[in-house]
N, CA, C and O of each residue as an XYZ file, in Angstrom:
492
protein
N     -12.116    -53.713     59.911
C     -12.317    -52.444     59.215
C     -10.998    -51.896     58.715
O      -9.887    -52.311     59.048
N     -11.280    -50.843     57.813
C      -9.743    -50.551     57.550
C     -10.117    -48.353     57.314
O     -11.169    -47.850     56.920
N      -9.531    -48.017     57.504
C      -9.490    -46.613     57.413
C      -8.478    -45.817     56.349
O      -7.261    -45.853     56.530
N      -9.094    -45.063     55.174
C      -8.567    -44.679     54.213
C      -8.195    -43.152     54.364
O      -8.960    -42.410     54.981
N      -7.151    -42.726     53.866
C      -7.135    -41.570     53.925
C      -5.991    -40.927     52.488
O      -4.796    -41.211     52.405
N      -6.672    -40.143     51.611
C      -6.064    -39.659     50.759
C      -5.355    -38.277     50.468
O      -5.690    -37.243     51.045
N      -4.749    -38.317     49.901
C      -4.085    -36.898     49.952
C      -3.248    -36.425     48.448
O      -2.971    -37.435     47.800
N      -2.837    -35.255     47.832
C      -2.071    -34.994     46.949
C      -3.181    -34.374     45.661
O      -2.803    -34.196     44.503
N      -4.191    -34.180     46.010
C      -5.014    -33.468     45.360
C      -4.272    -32.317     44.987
O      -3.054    -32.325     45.160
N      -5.074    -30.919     44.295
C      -4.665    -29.935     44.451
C      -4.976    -29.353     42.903
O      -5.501    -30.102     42.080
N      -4.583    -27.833     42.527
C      -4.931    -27.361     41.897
C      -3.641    -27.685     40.235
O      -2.420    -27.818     40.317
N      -4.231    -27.711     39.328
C      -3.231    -28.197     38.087
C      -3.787    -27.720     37.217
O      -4.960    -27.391     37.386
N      -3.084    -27.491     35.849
C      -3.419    -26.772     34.433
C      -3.345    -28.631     33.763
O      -2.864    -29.709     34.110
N      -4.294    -27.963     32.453
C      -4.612    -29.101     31.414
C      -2.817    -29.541     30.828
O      -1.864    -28.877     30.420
N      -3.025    -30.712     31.027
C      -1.972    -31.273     30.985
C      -0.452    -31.566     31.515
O       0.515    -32.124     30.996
N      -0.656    -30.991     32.676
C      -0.507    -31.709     33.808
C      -0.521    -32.763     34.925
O      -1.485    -33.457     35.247
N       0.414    -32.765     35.333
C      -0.126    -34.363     36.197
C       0.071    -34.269     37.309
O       1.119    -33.649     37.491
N      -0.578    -34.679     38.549
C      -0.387    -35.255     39.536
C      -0.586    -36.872     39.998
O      -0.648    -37.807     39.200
N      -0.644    -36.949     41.013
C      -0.124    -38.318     41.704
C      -0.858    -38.562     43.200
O      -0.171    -38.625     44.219
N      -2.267    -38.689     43.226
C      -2.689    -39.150     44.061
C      -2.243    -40.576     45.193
O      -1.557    -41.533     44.835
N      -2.713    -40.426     46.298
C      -2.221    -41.457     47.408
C      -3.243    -41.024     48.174
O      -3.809    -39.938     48.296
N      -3.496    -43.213     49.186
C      -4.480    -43.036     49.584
C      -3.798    -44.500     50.871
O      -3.706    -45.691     50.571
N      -3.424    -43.861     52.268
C      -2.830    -44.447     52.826
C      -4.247    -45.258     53.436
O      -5.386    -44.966     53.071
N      -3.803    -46.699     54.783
C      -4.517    -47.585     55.128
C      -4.325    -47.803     56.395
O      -3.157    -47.822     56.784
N      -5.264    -47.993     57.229
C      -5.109    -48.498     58.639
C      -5.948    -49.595     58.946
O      -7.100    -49.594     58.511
N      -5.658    -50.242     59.423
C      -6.742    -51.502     59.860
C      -6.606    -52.817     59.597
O      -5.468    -53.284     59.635
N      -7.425    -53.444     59.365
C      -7.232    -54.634     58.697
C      -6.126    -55.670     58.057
O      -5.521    -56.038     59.064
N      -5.744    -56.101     57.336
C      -4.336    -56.111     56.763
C      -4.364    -55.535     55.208
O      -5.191    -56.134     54.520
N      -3.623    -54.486     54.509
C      -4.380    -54.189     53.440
C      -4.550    -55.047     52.158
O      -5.513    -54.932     51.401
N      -3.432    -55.995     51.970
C      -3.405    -56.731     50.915
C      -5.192    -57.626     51.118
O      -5.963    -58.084     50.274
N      -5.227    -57.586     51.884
C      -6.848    -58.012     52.013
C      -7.609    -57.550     51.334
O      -8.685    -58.123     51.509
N      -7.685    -56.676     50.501
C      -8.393    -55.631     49.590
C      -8.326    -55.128     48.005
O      -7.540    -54.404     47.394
N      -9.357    -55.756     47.685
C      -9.618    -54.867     46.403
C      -9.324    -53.066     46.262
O      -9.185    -52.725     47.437
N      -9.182    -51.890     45.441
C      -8.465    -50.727     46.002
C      -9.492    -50.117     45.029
O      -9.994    -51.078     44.446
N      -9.972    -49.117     44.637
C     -10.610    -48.714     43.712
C     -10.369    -46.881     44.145
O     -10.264    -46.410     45.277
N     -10.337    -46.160     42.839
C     -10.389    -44.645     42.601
C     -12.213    -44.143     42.572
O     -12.563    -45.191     42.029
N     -13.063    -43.650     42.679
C     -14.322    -42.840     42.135
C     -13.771    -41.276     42.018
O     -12.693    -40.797     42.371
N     -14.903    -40.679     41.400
C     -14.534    -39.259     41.571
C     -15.673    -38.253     41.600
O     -16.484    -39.036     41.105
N     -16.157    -37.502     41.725
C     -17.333    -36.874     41.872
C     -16.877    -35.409     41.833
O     -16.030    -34.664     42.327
N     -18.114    -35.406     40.800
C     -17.857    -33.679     40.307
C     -19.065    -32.664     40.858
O     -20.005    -33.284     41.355
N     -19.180    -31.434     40.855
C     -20.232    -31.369     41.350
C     -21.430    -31.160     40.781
O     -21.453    -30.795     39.605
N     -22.727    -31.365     41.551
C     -23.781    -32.027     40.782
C     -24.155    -32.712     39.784
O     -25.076    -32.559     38.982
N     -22.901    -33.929     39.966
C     -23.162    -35.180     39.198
C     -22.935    -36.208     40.114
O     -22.466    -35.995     41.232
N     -23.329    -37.621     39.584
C     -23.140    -38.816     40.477
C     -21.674    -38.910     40.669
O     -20.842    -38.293     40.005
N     -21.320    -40.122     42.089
C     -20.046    -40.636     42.159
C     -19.579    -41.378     40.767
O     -20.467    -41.985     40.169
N     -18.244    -41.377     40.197
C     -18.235    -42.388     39.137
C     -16.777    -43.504     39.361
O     -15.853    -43.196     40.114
N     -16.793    -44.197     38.934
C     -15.706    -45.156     38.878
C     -14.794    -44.653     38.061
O     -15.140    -44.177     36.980
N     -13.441    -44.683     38.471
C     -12.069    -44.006     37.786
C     -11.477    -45.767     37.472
O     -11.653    -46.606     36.589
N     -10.825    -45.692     38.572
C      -9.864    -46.856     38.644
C      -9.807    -47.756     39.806
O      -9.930    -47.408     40.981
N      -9.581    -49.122     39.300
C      -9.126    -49.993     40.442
C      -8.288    -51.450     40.432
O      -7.721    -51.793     39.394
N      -8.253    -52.019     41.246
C      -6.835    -52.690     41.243
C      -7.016    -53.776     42.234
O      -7.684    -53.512     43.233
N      -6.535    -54.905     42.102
C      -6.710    -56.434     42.795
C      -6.039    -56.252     43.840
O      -5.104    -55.459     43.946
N      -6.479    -56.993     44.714
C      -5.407    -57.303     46.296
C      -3.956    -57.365     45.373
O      -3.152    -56.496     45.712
N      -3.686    -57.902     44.706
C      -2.548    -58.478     44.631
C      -1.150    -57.415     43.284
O       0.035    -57.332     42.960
N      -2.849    -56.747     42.960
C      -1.974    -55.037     42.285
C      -1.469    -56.141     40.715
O      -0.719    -55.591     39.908
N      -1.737    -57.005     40.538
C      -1.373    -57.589     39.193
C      -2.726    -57.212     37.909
O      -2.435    -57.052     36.724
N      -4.130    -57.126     38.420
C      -5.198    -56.439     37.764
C      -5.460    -55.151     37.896
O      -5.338    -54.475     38.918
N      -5.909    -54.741     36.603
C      -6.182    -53.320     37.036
C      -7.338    -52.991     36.128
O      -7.646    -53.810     35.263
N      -8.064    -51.758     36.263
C      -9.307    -51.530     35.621
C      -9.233    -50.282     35.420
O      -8.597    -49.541     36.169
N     -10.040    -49.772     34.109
C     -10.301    -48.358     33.979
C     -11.281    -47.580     33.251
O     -11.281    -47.889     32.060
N     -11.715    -47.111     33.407
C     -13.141    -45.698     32.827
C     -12.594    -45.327     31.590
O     -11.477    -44.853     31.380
N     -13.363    -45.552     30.900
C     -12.880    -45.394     29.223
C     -12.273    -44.018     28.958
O     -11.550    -43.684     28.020
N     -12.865    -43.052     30.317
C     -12.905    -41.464     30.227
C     -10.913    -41.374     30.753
O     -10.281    -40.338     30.546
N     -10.447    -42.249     31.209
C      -9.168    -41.868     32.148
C      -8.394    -43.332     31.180
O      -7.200    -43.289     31.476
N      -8.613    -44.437     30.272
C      -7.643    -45.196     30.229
C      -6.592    -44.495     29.097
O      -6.924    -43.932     28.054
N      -5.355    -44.682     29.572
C      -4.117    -44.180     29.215
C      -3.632    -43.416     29.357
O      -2.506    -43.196     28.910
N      -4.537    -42.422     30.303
C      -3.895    -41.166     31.239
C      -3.623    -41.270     32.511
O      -3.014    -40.419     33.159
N      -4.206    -42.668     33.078
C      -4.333    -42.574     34.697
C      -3.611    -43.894     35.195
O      -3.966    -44.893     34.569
N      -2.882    -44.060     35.969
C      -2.215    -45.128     35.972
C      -2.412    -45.622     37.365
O      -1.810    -44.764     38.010
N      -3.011    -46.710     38.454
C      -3.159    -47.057     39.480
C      -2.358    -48.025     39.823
O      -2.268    -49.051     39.150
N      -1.750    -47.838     40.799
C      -0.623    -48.827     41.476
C      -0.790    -48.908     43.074
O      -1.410    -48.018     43.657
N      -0.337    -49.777     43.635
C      -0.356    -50.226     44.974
C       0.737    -50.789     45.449
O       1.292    -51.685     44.812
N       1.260    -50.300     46.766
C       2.174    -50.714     47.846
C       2.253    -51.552     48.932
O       2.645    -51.088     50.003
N       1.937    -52.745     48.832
C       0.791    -53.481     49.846
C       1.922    -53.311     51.237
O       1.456    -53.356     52.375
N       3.045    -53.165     51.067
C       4.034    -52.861     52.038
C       3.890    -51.553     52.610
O       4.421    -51.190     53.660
N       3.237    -50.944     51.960
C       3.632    -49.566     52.513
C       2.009    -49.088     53.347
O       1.745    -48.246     54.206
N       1.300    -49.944     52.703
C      -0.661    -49.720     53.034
C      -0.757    -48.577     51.890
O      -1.225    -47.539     52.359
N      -0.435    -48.493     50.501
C      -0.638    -47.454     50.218
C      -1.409    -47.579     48.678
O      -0.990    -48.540     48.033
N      -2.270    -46.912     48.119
C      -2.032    -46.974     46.734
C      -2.352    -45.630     46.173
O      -2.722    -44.625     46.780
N      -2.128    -45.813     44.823
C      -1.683    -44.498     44.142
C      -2.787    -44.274     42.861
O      -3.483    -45.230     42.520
N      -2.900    -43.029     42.207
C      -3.200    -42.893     40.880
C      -2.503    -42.176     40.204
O      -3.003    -41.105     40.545
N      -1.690    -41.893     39.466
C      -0.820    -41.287     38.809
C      -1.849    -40.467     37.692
O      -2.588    -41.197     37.032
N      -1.891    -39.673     37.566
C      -2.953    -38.626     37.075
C      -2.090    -38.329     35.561
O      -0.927    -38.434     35.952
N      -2.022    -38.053     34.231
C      -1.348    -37.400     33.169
C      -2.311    -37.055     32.357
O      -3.433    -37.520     32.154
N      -1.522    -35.873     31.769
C      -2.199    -35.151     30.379
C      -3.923    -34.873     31.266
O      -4.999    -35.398     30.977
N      -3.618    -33.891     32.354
C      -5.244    -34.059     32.738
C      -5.871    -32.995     32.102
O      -5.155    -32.123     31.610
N      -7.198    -32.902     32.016
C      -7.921    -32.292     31.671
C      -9.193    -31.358     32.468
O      -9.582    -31.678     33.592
N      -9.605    -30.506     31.927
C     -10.748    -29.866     33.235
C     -11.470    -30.233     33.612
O     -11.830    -29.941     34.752
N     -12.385    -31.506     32.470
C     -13.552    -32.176     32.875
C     -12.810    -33.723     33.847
O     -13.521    -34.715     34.008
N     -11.499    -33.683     34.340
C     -11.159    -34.238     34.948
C     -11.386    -33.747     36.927
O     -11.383    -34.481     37.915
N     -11.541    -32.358     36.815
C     -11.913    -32.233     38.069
C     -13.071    -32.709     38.983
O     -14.115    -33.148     38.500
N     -12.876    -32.619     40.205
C     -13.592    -33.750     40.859
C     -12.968    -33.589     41.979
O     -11.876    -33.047     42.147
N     -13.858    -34.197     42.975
C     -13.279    -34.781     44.255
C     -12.752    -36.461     44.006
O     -13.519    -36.991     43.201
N     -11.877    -37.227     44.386
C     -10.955    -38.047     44.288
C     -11.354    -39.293     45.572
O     -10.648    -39.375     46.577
N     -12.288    -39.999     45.405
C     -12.015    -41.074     46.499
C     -11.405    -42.055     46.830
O     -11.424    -42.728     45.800
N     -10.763    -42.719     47.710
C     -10.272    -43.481     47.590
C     -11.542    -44.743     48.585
O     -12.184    -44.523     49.612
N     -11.450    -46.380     47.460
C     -12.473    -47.039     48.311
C     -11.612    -48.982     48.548
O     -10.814    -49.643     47.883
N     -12.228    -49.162     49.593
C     -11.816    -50.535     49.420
C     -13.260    -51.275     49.492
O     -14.383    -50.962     49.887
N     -12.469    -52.764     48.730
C     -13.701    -54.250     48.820
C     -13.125    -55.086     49.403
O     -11.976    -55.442     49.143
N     -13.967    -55.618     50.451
C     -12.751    -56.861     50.922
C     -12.897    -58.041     50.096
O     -12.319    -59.020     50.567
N     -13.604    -58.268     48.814
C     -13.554    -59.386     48.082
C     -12.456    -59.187     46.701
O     -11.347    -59.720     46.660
N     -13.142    -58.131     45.391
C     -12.700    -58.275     44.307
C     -13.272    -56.746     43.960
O     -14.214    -56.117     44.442
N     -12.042    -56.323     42.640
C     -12.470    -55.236     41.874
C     -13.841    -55.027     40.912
O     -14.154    -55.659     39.903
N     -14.511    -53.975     41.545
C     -15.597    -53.805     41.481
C     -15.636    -52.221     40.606
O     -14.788    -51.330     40.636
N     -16.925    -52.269     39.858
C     -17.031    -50.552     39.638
C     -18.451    -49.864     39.500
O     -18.897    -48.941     38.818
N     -18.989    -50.774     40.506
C     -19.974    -50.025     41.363
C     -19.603    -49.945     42.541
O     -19.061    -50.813     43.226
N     -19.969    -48.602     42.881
C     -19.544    -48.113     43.856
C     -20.463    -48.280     45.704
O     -20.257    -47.562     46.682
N     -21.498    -49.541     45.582
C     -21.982    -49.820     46.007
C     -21.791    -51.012     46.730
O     -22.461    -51.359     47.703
N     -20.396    -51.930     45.974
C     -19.539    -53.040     46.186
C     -18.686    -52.417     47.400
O     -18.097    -53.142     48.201
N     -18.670    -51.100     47.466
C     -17.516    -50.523     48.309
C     -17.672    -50.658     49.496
O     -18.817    -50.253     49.701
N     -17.060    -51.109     50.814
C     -17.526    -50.638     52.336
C     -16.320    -49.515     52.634
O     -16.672    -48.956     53.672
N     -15.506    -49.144     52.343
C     -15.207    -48.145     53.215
C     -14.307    -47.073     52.176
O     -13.602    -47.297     51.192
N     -14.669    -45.883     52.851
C     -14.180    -44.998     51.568
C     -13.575    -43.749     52.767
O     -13.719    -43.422     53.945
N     -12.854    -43.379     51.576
C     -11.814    -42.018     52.483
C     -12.918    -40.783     52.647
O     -14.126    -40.687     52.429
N     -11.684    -39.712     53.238
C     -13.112    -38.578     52.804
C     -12.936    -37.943     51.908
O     -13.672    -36.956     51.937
N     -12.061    -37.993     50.727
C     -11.778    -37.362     49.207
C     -10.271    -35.917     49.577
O      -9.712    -35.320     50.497
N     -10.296    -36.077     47.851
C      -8.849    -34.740     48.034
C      -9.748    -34.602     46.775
O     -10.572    -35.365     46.272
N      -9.190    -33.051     46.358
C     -10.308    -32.358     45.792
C      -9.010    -32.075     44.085
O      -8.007    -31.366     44.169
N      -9.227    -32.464     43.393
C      -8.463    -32.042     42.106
C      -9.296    -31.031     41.172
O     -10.389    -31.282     40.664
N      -8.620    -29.935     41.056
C      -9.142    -28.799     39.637
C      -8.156    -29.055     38.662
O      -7.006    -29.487     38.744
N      -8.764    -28.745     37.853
C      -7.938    -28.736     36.330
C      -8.233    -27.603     35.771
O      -9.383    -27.512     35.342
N      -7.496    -26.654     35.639
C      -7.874    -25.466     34.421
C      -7.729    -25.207     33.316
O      -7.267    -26.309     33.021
N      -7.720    -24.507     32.096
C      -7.956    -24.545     30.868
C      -6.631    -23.572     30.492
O      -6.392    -23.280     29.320
């Protein structure tokens, strides 16, 4: 098993950026596919971003590509989303999920997920 935990959420104006992180316990992490969702409220979970064991692939939501940048620390157990130019309909809660096979963006591929950091965006 591996245990996720994210942090660096927080409150931001449109166009702004933050820098999500989503540390690891367990397992070994390079063992893992890494993936972002985000969930707004009263809408479904959705797929943001995600990223290969090996952090050389990466994937993205047509809604976030070229604003959101996902990277991984396999040294550190850590990975990241680098958030830019955000927007309001960018708010959401922020998950962080792992696969122990391959990058996936259903979120149903996932076994273990953090318990979210919460991002606003204002206007």
């Amino acid at each position: 098993q591996v245990q996720l935990v994210e942090s660096g959420g927080g409150l931001a104006q449109a166009g702004d950026s933050l820098r999500l992180s989503c540390g690891a316990s367990g397992r070994p992490f390079s063992a893992y596919a890494l993936a972002w969702f985000r969930q707004a409220p009263g809408r479904e979970r959705e797929f943001v971003s995600s990223v290969s064991r090996g952090g050389d692939v990466t994937d993205y939501s047509d809604s976030v590509k070229g604003r959101f940048t996902i990277f991984r620390d396999n040294a550190r157990n850590s990975v990241y989303l680098q958030m830019n130019s955000l927007k309001p309909e960018d708010t959401a809660a922020y998950y962080c999920a792992a696969n122990p096979w391959r990058m996936k963006r259903d979120l149903r591929e996932y076994d273990y997920w953090g318990q979210g950091t919460q991002v606003t965006v204002s206007s």
